[in-house]
C-alpha positions in Angstrom: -21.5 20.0 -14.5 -22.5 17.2 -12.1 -20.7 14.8 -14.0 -17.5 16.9 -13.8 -18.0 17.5 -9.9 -19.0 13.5 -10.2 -15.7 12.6 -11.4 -13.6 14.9 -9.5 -14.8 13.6 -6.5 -13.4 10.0 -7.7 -10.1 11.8 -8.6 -10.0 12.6 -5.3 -10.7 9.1 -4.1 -8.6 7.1 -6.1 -5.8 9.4 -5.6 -6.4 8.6 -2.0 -6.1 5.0 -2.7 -4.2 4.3 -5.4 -5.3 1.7 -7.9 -8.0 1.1 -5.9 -6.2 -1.2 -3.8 -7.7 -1.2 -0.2 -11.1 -0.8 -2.0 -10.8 -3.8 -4.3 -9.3 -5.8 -1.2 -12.1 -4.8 1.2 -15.1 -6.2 -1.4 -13.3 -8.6 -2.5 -12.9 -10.1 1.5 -16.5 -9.3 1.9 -17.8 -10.7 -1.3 -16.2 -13.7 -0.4 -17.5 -14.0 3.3 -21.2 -13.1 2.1 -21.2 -15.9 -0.7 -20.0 -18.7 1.9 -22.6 -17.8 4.1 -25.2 -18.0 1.9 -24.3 -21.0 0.5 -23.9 -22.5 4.1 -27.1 -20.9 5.1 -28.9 -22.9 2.5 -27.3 -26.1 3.6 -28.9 -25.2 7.0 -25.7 -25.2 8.4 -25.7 -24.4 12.4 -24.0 -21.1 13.5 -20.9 -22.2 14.9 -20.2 -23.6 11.3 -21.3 -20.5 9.7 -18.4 -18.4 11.9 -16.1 -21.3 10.4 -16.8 -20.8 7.4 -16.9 -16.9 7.4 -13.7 -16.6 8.7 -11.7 -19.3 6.6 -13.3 -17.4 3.8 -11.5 -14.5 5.0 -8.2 -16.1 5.4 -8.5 -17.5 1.7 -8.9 -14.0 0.5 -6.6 -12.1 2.1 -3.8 -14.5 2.3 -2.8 -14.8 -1.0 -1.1 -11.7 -2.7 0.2 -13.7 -6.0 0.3 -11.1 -8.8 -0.9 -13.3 -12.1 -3.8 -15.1 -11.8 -2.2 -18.3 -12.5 -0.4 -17.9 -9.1 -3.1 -17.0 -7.4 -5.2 -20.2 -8.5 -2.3 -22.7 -7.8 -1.9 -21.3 -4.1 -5.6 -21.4 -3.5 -5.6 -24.8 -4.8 -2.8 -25.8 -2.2 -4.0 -23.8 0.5 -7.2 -26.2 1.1 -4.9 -29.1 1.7 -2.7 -27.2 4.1 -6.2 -25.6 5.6 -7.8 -29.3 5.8 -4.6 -30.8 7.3 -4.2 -27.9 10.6 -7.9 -28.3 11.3 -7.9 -32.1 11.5 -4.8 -31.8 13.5 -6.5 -29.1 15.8 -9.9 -31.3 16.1 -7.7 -34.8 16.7 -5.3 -32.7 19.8 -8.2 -30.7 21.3 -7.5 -32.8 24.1 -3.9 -33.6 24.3 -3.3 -29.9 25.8 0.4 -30.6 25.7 0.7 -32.0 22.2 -1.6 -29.5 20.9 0.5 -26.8 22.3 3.4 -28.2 20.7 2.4 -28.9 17.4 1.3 -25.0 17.7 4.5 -23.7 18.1 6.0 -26.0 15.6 3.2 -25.0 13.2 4.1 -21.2 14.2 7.9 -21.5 13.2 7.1 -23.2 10.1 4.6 -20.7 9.0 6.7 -17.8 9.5 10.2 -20.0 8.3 8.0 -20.6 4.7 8.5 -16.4 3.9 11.6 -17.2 2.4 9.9 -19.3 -0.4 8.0 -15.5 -1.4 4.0 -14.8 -2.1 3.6 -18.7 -2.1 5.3 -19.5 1.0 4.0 -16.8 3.3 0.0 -17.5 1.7 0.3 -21.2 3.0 1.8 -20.8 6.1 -0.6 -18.1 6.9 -3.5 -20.2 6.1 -2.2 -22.7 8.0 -1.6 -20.9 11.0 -5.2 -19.1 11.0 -7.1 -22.4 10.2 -5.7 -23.8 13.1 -6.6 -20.7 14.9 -10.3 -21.6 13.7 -10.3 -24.5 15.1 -9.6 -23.4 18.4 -11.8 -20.8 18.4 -14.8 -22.8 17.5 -13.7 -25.6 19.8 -13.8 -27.9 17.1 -13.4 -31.6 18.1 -12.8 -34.9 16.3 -16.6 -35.8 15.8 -17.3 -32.7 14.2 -14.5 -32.8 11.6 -16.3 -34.3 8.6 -18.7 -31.6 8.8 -16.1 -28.6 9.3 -13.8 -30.1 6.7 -17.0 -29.4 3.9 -17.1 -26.0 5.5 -13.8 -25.1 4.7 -14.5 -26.7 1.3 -17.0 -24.7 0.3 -15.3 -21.5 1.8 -12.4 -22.2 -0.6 -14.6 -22.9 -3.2 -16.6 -19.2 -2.7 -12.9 -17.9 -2.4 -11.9 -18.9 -5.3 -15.4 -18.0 -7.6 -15.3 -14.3 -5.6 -11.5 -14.0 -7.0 -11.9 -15.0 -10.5 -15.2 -14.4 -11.3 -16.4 -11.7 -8.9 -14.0 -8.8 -8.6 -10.6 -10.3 -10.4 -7.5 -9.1 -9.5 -5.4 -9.4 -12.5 -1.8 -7.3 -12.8 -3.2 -5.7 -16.1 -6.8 -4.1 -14.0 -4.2 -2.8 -11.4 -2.0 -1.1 -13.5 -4.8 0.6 -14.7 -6.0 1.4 -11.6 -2.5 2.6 -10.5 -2.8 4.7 -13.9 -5.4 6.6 -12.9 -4.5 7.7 -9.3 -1.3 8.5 -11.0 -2.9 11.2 -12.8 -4.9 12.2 -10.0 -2.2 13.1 -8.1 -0.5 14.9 -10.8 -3.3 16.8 -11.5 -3.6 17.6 -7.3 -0.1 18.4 -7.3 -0.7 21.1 -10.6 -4.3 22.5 -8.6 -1.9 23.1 -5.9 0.8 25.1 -8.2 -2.2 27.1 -9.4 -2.8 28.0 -5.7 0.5 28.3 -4.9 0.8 31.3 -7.4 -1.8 33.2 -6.5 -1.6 32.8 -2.3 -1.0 35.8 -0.3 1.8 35.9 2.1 -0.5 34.6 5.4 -1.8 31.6 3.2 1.7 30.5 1.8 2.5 28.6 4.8 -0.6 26.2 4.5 -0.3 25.9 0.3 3.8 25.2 1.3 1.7 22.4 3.3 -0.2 21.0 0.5 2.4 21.5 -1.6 4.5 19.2 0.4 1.4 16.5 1.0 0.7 16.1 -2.5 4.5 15.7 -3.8 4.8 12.9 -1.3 1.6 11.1 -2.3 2.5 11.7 -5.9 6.1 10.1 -5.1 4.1 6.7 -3.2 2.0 6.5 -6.2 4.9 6.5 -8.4 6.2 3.5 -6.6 3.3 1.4 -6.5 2.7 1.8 -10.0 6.7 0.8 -10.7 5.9 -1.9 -8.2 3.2 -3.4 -11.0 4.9 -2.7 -13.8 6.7 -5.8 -14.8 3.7 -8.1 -14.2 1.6 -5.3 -15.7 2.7 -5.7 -18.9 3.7 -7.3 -22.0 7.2 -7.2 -21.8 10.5 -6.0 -19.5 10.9 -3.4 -22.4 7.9 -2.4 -21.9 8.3 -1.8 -18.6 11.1 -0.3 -18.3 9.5 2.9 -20.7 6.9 3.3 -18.7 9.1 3.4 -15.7 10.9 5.9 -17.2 8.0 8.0 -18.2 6.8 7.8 -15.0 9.4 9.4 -13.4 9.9 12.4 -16.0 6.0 12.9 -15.1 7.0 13.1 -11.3 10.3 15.3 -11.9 8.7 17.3 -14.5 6.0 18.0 -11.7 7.8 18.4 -8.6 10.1 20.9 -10.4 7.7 22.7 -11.7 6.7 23.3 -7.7 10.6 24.6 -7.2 10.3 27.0 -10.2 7.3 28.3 -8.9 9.0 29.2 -5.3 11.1 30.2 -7.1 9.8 33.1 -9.2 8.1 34.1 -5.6 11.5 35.2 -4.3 15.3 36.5 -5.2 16.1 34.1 -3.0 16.7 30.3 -4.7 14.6 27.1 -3.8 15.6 23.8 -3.8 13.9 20.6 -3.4 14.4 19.8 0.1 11.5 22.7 0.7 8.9 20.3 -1.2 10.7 17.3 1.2 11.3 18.0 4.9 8.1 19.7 6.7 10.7 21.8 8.7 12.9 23.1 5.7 13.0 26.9 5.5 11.1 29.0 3.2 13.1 31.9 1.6 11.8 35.3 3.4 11.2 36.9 0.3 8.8 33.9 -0.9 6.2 35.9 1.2 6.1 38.6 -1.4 2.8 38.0 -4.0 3.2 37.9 -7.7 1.5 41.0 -9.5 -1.9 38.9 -9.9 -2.6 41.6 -13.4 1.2 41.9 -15.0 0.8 40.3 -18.5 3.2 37.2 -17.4 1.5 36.2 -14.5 -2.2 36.5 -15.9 -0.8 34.1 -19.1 1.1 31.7 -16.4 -2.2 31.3 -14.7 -3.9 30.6 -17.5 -1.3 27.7 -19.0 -1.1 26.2 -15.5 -5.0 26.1 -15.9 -4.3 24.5 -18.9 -1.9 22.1 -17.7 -4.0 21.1 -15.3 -6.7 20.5 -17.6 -4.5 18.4 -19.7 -3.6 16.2 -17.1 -7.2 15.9 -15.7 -8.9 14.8 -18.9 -8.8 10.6 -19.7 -7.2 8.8 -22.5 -10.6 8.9 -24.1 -11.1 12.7 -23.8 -7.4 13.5 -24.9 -8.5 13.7 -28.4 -9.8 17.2 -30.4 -8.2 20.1 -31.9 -8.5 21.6 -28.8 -7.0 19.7 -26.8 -3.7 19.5 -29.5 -3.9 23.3 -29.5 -3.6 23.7 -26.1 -1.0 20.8 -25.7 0.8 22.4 -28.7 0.9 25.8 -27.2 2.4 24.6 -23.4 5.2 22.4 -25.3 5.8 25.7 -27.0 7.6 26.9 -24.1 10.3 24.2 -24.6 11.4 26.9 -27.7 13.2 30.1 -26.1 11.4 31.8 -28.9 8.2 31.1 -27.5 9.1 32.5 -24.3 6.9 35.3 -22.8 8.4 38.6 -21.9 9.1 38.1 -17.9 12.1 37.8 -15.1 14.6 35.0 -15.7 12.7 33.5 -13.0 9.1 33.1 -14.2 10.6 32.4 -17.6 11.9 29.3 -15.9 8.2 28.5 -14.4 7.0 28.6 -18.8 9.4 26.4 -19.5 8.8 24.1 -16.4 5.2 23.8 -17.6 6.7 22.6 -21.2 8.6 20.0 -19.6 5.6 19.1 -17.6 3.2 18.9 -20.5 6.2 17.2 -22.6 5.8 14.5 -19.9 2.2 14.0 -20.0 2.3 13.7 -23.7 5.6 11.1 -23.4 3.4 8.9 -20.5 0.2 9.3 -22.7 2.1 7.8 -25.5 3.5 5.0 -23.4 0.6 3.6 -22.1 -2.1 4.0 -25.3 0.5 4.0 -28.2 0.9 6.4 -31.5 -1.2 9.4 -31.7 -3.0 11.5 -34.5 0.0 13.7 -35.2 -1.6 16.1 -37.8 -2.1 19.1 -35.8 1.3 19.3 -34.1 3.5 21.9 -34.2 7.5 21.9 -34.7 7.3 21.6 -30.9 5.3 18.8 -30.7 7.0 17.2 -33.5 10.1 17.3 -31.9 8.9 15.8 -28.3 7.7 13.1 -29.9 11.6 12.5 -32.3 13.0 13.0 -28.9 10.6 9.8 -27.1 11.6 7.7 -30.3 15.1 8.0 -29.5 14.9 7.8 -25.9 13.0 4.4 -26.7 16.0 3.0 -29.1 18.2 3.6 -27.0 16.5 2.3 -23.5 18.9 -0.5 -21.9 17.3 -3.6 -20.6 16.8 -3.2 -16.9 19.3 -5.0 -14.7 18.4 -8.6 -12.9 17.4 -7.3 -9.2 20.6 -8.6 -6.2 19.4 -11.7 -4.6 19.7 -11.6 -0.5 22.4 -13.7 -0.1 22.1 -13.7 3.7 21.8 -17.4 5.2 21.4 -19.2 8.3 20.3 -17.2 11.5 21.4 -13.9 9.4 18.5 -14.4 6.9 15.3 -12.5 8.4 12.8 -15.0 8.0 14.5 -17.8 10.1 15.4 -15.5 12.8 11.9 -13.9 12.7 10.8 -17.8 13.1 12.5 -18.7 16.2 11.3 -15.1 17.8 8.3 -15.7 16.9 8.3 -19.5 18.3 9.8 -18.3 21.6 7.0 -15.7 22.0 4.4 -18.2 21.4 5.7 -20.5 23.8 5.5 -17.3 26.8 2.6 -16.3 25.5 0.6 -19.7 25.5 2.3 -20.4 28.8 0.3 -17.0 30.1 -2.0 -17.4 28.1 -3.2 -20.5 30.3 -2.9 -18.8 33.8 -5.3 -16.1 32.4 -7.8 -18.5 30.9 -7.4 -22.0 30.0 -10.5 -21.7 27.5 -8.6 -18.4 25.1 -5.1 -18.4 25.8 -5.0 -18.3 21.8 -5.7 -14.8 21.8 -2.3 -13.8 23.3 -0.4 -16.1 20.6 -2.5 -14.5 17.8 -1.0 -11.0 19.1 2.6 -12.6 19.5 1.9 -13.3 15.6 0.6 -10.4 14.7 3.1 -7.8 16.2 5.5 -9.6 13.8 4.1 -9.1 11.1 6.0 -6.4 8.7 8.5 -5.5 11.3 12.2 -5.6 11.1 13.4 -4.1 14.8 12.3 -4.3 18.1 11.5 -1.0 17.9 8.8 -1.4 15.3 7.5 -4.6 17.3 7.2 -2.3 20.6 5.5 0.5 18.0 3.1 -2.4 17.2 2.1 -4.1 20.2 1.3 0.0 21.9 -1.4 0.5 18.5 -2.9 -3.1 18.8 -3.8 -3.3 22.3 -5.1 0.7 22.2 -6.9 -0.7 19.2 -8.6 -3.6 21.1 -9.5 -1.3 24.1 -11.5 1.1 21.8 -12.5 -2.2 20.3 -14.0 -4.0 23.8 -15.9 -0.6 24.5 -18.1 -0.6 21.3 -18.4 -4.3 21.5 -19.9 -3.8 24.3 -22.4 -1.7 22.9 -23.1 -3.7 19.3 -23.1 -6.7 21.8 -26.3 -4.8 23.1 -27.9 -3.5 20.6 -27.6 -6.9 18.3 -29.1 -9.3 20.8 -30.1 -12.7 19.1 -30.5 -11.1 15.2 -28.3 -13.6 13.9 -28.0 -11.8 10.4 -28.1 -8.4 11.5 -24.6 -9.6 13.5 -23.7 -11.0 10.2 -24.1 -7.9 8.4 -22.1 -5.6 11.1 -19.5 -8.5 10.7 -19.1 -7.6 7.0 -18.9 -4.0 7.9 -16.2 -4.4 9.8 -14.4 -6.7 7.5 -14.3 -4.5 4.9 -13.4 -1.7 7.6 -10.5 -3.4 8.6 -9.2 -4.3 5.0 -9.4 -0.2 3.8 -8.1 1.2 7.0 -5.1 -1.3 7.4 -2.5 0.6 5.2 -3.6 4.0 7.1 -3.7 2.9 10.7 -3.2 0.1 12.6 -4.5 0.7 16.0 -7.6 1.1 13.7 -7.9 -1.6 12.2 -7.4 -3.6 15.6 -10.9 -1.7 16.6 -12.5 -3.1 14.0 -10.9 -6.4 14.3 -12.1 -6.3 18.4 -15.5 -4.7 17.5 -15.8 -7.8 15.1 -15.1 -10.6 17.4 -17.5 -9.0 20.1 -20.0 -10.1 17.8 -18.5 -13.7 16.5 -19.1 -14.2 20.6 -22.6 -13.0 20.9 -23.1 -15.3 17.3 -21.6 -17.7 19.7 -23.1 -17.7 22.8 -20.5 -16.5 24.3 -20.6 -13.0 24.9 -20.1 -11.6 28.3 -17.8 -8.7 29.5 -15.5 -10.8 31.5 -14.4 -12.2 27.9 -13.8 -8.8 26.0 -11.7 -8.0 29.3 -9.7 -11.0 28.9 -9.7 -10.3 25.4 -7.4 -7.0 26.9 -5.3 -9.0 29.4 -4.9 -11.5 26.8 -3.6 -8.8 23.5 -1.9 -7.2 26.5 0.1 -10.3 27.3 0.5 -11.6 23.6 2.4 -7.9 22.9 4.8 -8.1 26.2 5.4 -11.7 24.9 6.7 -10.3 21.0 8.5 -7.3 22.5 10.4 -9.9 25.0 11.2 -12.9 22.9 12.4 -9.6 20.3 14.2 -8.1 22.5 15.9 -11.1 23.8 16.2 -13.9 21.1 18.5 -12.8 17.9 17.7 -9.2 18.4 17.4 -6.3 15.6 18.2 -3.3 17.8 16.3 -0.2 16.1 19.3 2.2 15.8 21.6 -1.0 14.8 19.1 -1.4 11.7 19.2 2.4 11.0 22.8 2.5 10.5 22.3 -0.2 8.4 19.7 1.4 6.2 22.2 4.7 6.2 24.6 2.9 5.3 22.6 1.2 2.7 21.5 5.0 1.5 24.7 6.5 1.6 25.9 3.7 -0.7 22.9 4.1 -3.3 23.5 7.6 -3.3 27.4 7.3 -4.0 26.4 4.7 -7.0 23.8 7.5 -8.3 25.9 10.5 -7.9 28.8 8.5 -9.9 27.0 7.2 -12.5 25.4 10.9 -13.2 29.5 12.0 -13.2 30.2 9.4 -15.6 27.5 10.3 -17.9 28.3 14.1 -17.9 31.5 13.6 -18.1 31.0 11.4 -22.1 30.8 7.9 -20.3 28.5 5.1 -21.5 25.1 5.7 -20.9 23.4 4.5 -17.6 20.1 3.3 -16.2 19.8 6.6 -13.6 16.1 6.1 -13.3 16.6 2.2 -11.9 19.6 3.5 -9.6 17.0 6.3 -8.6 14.4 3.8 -7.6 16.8 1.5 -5.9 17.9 5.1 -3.8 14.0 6.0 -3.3 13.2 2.2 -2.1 16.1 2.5 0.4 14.9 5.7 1.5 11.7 4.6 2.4 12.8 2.0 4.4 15.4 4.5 6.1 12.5 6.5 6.7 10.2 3.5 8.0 13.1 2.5 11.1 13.0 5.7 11.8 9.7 6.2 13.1 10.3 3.7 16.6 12.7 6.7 17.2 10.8 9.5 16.7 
């Protein structure tokens, strides 16, 4: 019993982070911080290096998001160099205000210009740009550099074991990861049929809720784990099955939502009522379903036992019983199986066939040939219909290469933005204070970061400075309460860290909290904790945000509602290639790849659906 309620409560949390992501990313940050300053601690390194070291640590870690470990090495490997190279030039023009200004802008354009070169490009400007930042914050100067330039040695060096050694991040232990919250959230989605069917009419408006919550989560989770896929596994055959198995999992299961609504009414469902939280729910769907009538007593007990199915690992999907019962749900693929009932809850037995044919088709995707000798006809002929289904799966298509180039492609006009809003915002940046203008460029960067429209950098800029607000207040408290412990500031440092990492995904104006909270303590490490600098730390995000949203607005701008039409446009047209190709199939044509047309319509979705929000 405990260990079922055990692992049901890690169900529930890796479906809430799929693969494990922001959890491995957070430890992984903090491992790496905590190792590089026990290593400097034994060297009896001083604290200002220790704050060096912590954060280059961090920058190593989080920078690089190459996929095979081979990547991932190389970049860290030519990170140092590029890390080594801005701090020397920030400790040799800590004087030469002018010059060091300049090169910072210059460093800027180049850093955000290198996205075009991918995972590799991005990683090293990055590091570049926050290394540099380092220096500034530490006030590093040209006497000091020998001994900062081991720091950042070591920190790379405690990167690097932390990465491979530590908590690796390998495409293979994600995928596996994704795996899992996959069937997490297919198994929510099914706990949430169950309830579905046996709601009364004043609790179908919050199931139609959860219902709605867990088809979307189960839909993000589809798309990460078709994200990994081809550096996942062995092959691009390979991947391409599992894709497809992964979306007859997700049809299967969102359909078997629609039947269900629809055996609830005389009125038809469709699947805009799992999509759109306003869509309209047939009147009649407030009627119950007889809970003792023979049908719906046996349709509660196979979604039980769907649901169980799904639940249970690779490693406990072995056992008569478990054939028996997966025998008896693909049963209902066989209209002679069917149970006496309306046409309607008919449909909702052989939804749950289709559903358990999927989980037997993914199952066999991912661990390979199974002990056949208890299956039935049924199960026999699911498992004929996957080996044709696999002969006859096309290779996947070579993904369109952007082909947009000069001041059209986003990356060199996100540059010169970003260059002209580091040039107001160090300008400003001085007249507040002459000692941390940096603070107001690090916001100019940051704004930019994942945005496509002014709209989004305005969206941005609001969450971050709300963020650093909360952020000065507790501060202001830990500040107190911290005092002179040198390693209990450390340790809240780490908190934080790994704060920031698992809550960036969910909300940003959290994660700038944590981020201000943080740096109220690298200032009391410092010495250099008062309240007039967390106020300036305000005026200063403040000024750094007004700085992105003008230099957006005003240099080579990406008007929100422009960049909609766009993305409609870019919809309309992935719909029109879907709905053809379907025509074309049905109608004797050659056969298609719908499922990667599907995900190219789902991908442009989501980013219809991201522009959107500025305008909501």
């Amino acid at each position: 019993m405990i260990r079922r309620g055990l692992t049901g409560v890690w169900d529930r949390f890796a479906a809430s982070d799929p693969g494990l992501l922001r959890l491995m990313a957070g430890l992984r940050t903090v491992a790496a911080i905590a190792l590089t300053l026990v290593v400097l601690a034994v060297l009896g390194t001083d604290v200002t290096h220790l704050v060096a070291g912590a954060m280059t640590a961090m920058v190593a870690t989080f920078a690089i998001k190459e996929k095979q470990v081979r990547g991932q090495a190389v970049t860290l490997a030519l990170g140092l160099p590029v890390a080594l190279a801005a701090v020397s030039l920030g400790a040799l023009l800590h004087s030469q205000v002018i010059a060091g200004d300049a090169f910072f802008v210059a460093l800027i354009f180049g850093a955000v210009y290198c996205r075009r070169f991918g995972d590799r490009g991005t990683a090293l400007g990055l590091i570049g740009f926050q290394t540099y930042f380092v220096s500034l914050f530490v006030g590093v100067t040209a006497s000091a550099l020998p001994h900062l330039a081991l720091t950042l040695v070591i920190a790379f060096a405690c990167s690097a074991v932390v990465r491979f050694t530590v908590v690796p991040e390998t495409p293979q232990r994600i995928l596996r990861w994704l795996r899992g919250a996959f069937r997490a959230r297919v198994a929510q989605l099914v706990a949430t049929h169950i309830e579905l069917l046996d709601a009364r009419p004043d609790q179908l408006d919050k199931v139609l809720d959860d219902l709605r919550r867990h088809t979307a989560r189960l839909h993000e989770s589809a798309l990460m784990i078709q994200g990994r896929l081809e550096d996942g596994t062995r092959d691009q055959a390979t991947a391409s099955l599992l894709q497809r198995r992964i979306a007859d999992a997700e049809i299967a299961t969102e359909r078997l939502g629609v039947l269900l609504l629809n055996a609830r009414t005389a009125e038809r469902a469709d699947t805009l009522t799992l999509h759109l939280p306003q869509a309209p729910l047939p009147t009649a769907a407030k009627n119950e379903m007889p809970a003792e009538d023979p049908a719906t007593v046996t349709l509660r007990r196979d979604l039980n036992a769907l649901h169980m199915l799904v639940s249970r690992g690779a490693s406990d999907h072995s056992g008569t019983a478990v054939a028996h019962v997966r025998n008896r749900l693909l049963g209902y693929r066989d209209e002679d199986n069917l149970p006496r009932a309306s046409i309607a809850v008919q449909d909702v037995f052989r939804g749950i066939g289709e559903a358990a044919r999927s989980v037997l088709g993914l199952r066999l995707a991912l661990d390979g040939p199974q002990d056949e000798s208890d299956d039935t006809p049924a199960t026999t002929r699911s498992r004929e219909e996957f080996d044709a289904e696999d002969v006859a799966l096309a290779g996947a298509e070579e993904p369109e290469e952007d082909d947009r180039t000069g001041l059209r492609r986003p990356t060199t006009r996100a540059a010169f933005q970003i260059a002209v809003g580091s040039t107001l915002a160090i300008i400003g940046g001085e007249f507040l204070s002459a000692q941390r203008w940096y603070w107001a460029v690090l916001t100019c960067w940051v704004v930019f970061l994942n945005t496509a429209s002014t709209g989004e950098i305005i969206i941005k800029g609001y969450r971050r400075l709300v963020g650093t607000v909360l952020g000065v207040i507790a501060g202001v408290a830990l500040a107190g309460l911290v005092g002179n412990h040198t390693w209990t500031a450390f340790a809240l440092i780490l908190l934080f860290v790994f704060a920031m990492f698992f809550t960036a995904p969910l909300s940003y104006a959290l994660m700038s909290f944590f981020v201000t909270a943080m740096l109220g303590l690298l200032y009391t490490l410092l010495n250099t904790y008062s309240l007039d600098v967390l106020i300036l730390r305000i005026e200063e995000t403040a000024l750094g945000a007004a700085c992105g949203i003008i230099a957006a607005a005003l240099v080579l701008p990406v008007h929100t509602d422009r960049r909609t039409d766009d993305l409609l446009g870019t919809v309309l047209t992935k719909l029109d290639e879907v709905v053809a190709a379907s025509v074309d199939q049905l109608s004797g044509g050659p056969a298609t790849d719908l499922l990667g047309l599907s995900r190219d319509l789902d991908t442009a979705l989501d980013d219809l659906r991201a522009s959107t929000r500025p305008l909501t």
